[in-house]
N, C-alpha and C positions, 0 to 999 in steps of 0.2 A: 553499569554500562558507561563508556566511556565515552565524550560529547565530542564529535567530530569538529577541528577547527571552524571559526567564523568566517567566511565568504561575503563581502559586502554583494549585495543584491544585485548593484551598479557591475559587478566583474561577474555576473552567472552566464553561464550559458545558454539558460533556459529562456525564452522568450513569452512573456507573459501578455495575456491568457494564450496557453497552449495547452495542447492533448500532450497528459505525460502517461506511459503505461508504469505502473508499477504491477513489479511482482512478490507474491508472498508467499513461504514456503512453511507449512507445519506439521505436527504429525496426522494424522489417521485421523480423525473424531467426526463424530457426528454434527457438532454445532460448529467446525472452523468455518464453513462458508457463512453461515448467516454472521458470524459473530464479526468476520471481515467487511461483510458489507452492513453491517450496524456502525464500524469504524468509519470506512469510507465516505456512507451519504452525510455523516456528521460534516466531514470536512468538504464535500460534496454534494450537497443536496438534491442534484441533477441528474448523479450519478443511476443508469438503468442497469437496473439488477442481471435484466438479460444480455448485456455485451458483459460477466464475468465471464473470464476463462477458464477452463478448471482441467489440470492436469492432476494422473497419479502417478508416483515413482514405480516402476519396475517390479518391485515385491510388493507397492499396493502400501508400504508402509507410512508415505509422507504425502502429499498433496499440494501442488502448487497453484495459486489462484492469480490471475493477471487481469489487473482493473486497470482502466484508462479514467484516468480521470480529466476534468478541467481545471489544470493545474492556473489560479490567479494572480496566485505572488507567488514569496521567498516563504514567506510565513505560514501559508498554508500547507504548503509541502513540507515543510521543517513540522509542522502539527501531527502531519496523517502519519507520517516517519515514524516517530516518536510515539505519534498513540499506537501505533503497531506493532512498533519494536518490545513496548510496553507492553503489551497483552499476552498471557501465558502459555494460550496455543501458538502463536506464533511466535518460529524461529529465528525468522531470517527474511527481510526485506532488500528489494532490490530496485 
């Protein structure tokens, strides 16, 4: 996977602490939710299981999960990213 340029913290747009939502897209399985939010409260520990969002694609074959989390720096969002992108039900973070 290829590491998205460096952003100094000082030029983000994000305003920390803020509510960031991520979205995660993967296929079909039984454990994608829990195994996203075993990611999430890591990087998150506040995080309530019950604001997950949970959509399914069209044919039922993918599922998209939309967590808010309490985004506190650069580097905790750079983590959650990463552990995500890293995990092998999920596809695709947003």
């Amino acid at each position: 996977m290829n590491n998205p340029p460096v952003i100094p913290e000082s030029q983000s747009l994000v305003e920390y602490p803020s509510d960031f939502p991520l979205k995660i897209f993967g296929s079909q399985h039984p454990d994608f939710a829990q195994c996203v939010l075993e990611v999430v409260t890591r990087h998150d520990p506040d995080f309530v299981a019950a604001s997950m969002e949970m959509r399914a694609s069209k044919t039922a074959k993918y599922i998209s999960l939309t967590c808010t989390i309490r985004a506190t720096s650069r580097k905790q969002l750079d983590a959650v990213y990463q552990e995500l992108c890293d995990h092998p039900l999920v596809k695709m973070v947003l």
